[in-house]
N, C-alpha and C positions, 0 to 999 in steps of 0.2 A: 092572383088576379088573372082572370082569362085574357089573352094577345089577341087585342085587335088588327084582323088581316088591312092589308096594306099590298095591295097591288102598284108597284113603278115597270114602267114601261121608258127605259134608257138608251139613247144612241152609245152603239159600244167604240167607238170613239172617246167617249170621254177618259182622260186617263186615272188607273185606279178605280174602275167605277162598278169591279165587284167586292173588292176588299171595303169599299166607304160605305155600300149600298144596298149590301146582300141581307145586312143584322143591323136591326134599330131597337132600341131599348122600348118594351112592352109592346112591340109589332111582330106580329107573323108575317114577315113578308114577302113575296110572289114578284123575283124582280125580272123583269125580260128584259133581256138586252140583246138591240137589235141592228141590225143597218139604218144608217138614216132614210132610204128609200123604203123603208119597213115601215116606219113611222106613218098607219094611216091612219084614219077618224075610225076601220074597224077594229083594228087591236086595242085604241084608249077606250071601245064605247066602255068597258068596266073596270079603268082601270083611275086610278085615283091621285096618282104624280105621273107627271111627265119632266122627265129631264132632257137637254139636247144641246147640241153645237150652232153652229152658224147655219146650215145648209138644209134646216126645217124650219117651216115658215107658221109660226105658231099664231092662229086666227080662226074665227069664226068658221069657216070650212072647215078646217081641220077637228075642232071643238066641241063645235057645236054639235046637243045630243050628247054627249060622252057625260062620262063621271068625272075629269078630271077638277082638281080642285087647285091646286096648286102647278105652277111650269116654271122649269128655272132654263136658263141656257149657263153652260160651262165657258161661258164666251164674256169679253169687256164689254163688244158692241150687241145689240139689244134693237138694232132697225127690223132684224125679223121676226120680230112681236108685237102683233098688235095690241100695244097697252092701254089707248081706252076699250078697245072691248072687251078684252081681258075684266078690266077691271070693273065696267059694266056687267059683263056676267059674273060675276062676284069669284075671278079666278084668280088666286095670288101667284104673283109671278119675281123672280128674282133674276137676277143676272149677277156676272162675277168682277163686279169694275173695279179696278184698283186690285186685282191678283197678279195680272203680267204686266206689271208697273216698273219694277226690277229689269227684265229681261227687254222691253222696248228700250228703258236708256241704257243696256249694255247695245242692241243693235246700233242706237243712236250713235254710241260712241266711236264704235268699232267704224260705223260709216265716216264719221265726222272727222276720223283720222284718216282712213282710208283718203278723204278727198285730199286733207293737206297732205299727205305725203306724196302724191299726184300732182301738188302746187295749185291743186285750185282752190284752194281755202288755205289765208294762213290762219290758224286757231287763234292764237292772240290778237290780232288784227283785224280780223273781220266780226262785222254786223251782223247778229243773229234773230233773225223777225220768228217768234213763235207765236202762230195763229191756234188759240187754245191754251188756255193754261188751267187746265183742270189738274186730276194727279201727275201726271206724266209731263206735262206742259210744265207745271210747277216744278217738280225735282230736275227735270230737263236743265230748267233756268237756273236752279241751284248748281249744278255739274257744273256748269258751262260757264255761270260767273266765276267760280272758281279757279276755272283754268283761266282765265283773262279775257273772255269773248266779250264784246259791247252784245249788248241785249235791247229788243224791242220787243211788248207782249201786246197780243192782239184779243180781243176775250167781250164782245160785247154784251153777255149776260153778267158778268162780273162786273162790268164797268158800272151798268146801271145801279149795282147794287154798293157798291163800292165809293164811286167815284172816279174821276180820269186820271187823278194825279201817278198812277202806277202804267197806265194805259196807255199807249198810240191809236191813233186812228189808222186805220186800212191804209188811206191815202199818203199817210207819213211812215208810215213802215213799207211801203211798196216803192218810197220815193229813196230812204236810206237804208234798207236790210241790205246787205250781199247773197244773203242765202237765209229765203225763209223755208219753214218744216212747220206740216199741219198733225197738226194733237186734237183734234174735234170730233164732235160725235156724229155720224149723217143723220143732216133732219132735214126731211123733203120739203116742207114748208114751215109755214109762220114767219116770224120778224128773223128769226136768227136761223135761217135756211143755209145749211152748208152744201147742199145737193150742188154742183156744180159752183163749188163757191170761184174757184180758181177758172176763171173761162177768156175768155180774148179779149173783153172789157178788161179783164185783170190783169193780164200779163201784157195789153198794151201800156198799162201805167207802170210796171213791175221795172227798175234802175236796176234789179242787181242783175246777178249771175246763176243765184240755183237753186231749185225747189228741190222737197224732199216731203213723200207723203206717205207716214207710217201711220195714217188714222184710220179713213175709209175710201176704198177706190172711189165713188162716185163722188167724192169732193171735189175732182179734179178730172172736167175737159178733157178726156183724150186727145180731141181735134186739135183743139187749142193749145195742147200741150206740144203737140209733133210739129204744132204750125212755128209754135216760139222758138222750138231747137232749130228748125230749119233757118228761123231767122240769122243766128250769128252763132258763129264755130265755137265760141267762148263762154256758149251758155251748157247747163248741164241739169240733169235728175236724179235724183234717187226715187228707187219707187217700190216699195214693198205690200202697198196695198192699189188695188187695178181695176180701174171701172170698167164694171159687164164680168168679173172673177167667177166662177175659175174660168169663162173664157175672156184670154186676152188679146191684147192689140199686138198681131207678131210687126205690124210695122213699127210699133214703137219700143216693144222687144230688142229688135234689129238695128233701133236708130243708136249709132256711133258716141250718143252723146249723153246715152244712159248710160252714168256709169256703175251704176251698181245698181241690178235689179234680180229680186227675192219673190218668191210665192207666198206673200202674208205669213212670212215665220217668224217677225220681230216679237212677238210673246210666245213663240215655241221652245223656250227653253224647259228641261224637264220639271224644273221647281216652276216654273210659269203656270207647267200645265196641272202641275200638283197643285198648286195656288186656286186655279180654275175652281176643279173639284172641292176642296176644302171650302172656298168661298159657298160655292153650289149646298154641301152639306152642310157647312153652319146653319145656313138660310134655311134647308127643309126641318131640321131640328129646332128651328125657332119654331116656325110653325105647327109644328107637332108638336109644342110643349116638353121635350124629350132633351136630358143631356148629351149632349157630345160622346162619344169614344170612339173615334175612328182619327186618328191625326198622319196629315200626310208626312210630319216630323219622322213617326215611325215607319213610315211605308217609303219613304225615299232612302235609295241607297247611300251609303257613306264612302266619300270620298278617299281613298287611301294614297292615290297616284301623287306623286310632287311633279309639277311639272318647272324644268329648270329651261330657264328663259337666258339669252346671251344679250350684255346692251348693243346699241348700233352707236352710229357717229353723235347724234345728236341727242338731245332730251324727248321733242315730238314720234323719229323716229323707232326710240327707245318704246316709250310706250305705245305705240303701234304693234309693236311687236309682240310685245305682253298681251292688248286687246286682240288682236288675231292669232296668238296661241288657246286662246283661251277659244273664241271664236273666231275660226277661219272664214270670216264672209264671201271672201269668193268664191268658196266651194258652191254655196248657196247660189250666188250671181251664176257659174260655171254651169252648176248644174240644170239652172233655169233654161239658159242660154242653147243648151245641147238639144232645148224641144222644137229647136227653129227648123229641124231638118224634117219634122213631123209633119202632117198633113195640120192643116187650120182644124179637121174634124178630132182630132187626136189631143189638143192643147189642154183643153178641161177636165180630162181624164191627167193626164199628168200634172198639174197642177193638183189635182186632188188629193191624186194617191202620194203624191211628195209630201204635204200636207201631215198625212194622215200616217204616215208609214217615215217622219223624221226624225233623223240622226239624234241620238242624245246629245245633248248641250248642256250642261248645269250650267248654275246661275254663277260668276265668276267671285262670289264672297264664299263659296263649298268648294273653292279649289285650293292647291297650295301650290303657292311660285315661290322661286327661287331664283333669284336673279344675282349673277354676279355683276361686281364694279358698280351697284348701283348707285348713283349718291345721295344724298337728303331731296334735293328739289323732286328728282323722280319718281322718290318710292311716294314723297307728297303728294304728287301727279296721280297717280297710280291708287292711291288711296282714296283721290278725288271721285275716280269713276268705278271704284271699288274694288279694286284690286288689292288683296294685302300680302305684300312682297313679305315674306318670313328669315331671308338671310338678302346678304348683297355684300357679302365681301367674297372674294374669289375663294 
């Protein structure tokens, strides 16, 4: 049977995206792989997949006129696609949600420790508000019961559908979270608008002590955010995703009471971004009719290293230790932090290229720890957020 040609035009960012993309079963295919500034309406007019990242704005401009038939982004989030027109022009479009599901609660956690061993969260102790309980929102809540957190979940397209008995209202999780964290997806409008969900209405009702927003920068007020840390010494952030990205706010970079802030890396772990891709290719081989044989199983490298971990005084600090061997987050915060000496015109360039050019991280169930003295509750602990300690006796 003669190969029908199959022209993709690919952001070479994605990872793995000659080995997944270059051979498709009964296709001749013609795959360009370009910079995402490459990416115009003249290289798709004949080209008939488009694949991409976050930083192509896939619409009608860009589309319209062309061949394209099919568009996926290698990304969770999916706000720079216009999906009714997309699907108006009869263009099938995919996204990879629920690939770097993994690697957001390994960030999660590594920050979540980071805060208590700082003293400003005790983990057992404190009230956790998750606004969002989609994949991430949900496992989140899973971790986190486990380790002894009181939980509040915030989710008003689930409620409806659901019921409240599982749900808080806004106004009762802003009145007892200590530290709420948004898992949401940005949607500019409708009933369940997150665009500016967090704004000075908000955080004037907000009882606790700390935000942490690993979902979409524009969830979350900048003004309003710099205005509430200013408020009281005692308040704090995490912020891994940044409204107006890749340009950010160096004043709130700057501000004393970020304590930990990241260039959107919480799903750049290497199996994240393999996740990505494989999510991506499943999706075009549905619609091609065509089976699978490209697996990111085979194309990621295999782990050989043990890494041997020492306990600390305590059980929290112990596994802090684990979670920041495995990943060091403030390398990430350090590194961020080093661009404050740059010009304001210089920020979105680093930011990018950190991005796009970052450190390997496997996912922390592909590594092997060794931990001595460890005891039962620990390695328990530790299992919780996936870590699986292989020895623990000295």
């Amino acid at each position: 049977m003669k190969e029908r040609k199959l022209k993709i035009v690919a952001d070479a960012h994605i990872w793995g995206v000659y080995a997944a993309f270059s051979s498709l079963p009964g296709f001749n295919v013609d795959l360009q792989v370009v910079e995402n500034s490459a990416i115009t309406q003249a290289i798709l007019l004949d080209a008939d997949i488009l694949l991409t990242r976050s930083s192509t704005k896939v619409n009608a401009e860009l589309l319209e006129g062309t061949s394209v038939r099919f568009a996926a982004t290698a990304t969770i989030g999916d706000d720079h696609y216009d999906k009714p027109w997309l699907e108006g022009a009869g263009i099938t479009w995919a996204n990879a949600a629920g690939s770097s599901t993994g690697s957001v609660i390994e960030y999660m956690m590594a920050s979540l420790l980071e805060l208590h061993v700082r003293r400003l969260i005790s983990i057992p102790d404190s009230t956790l508000g998750i606004v969002g309980v989609g994949r991430i929102g949900s496992l989140l809540s899973s971790v986190c019961e486990k380790l002894g957190m009181n939980l509040l979940y915030n989710d008003p397209p689930r409620e409806r559908i659901e019921g409240d008995g599982k749900f808080a209202s806004m106004q009762r999780l802003l009145a007892e979270a200590d530290v709420v964290t948004l898992h949401t997806p940005l949607l500019r409008d409708g009933d369940d608008k997150t665009f500016h969900l967090i704004d000075s209405e908000w955080f004037s009702a907000f009882k606790g002590q700390g935000v942490i927003n690993a979902a979409r920068g524009g969830c979350v007020d900048n003004s309003a955010l710099l205005n509430w840390l200013d408020g009281d010494v005692e308040r704090f952030a995490v912020l891994d995703c940044w409204e107006g990205e890749p340009n950010v706010s160096k004043a709130l970079l700057a501000h004393p009471q970020l304590v930990i802030a990241t260039p959107h890396i919480a799903g750049h772990s290497l199996d994240g971004k393999a996740a990505n891709t494989q999510y991506v290719y499943s999706a075009l081989c549905r619609y091609l009719g065509v089976e699978p044989v490209w697996s990111m199983r085979e194309a990621l490298p295999v782990t050989h290293q043990i890494r041997r971990v020492t306990t600390e005084k305590g059980p929290w600090q112990s596994l802090h230790r684990l979670a920041t061997t495995l990943y060091p987050i403030m390398q990430d915060d350090h590194e961020m932090r080093g661009w404050l000496v740059q010009p304001d015109e210089n920020l979105a360039g680093s930011f990018s290229f950190f991005r796009r050019n970052y450190p390997v991280r496997r996912a922390w169930g592909e590594e092997q720890v060794e931990m001595a003295n460890a005891d039962e509750k620990l390695i328990q602990y530790a299992g919780v957020i996936g870590i699986d300690v292989l020895h623990s006796e000295v």
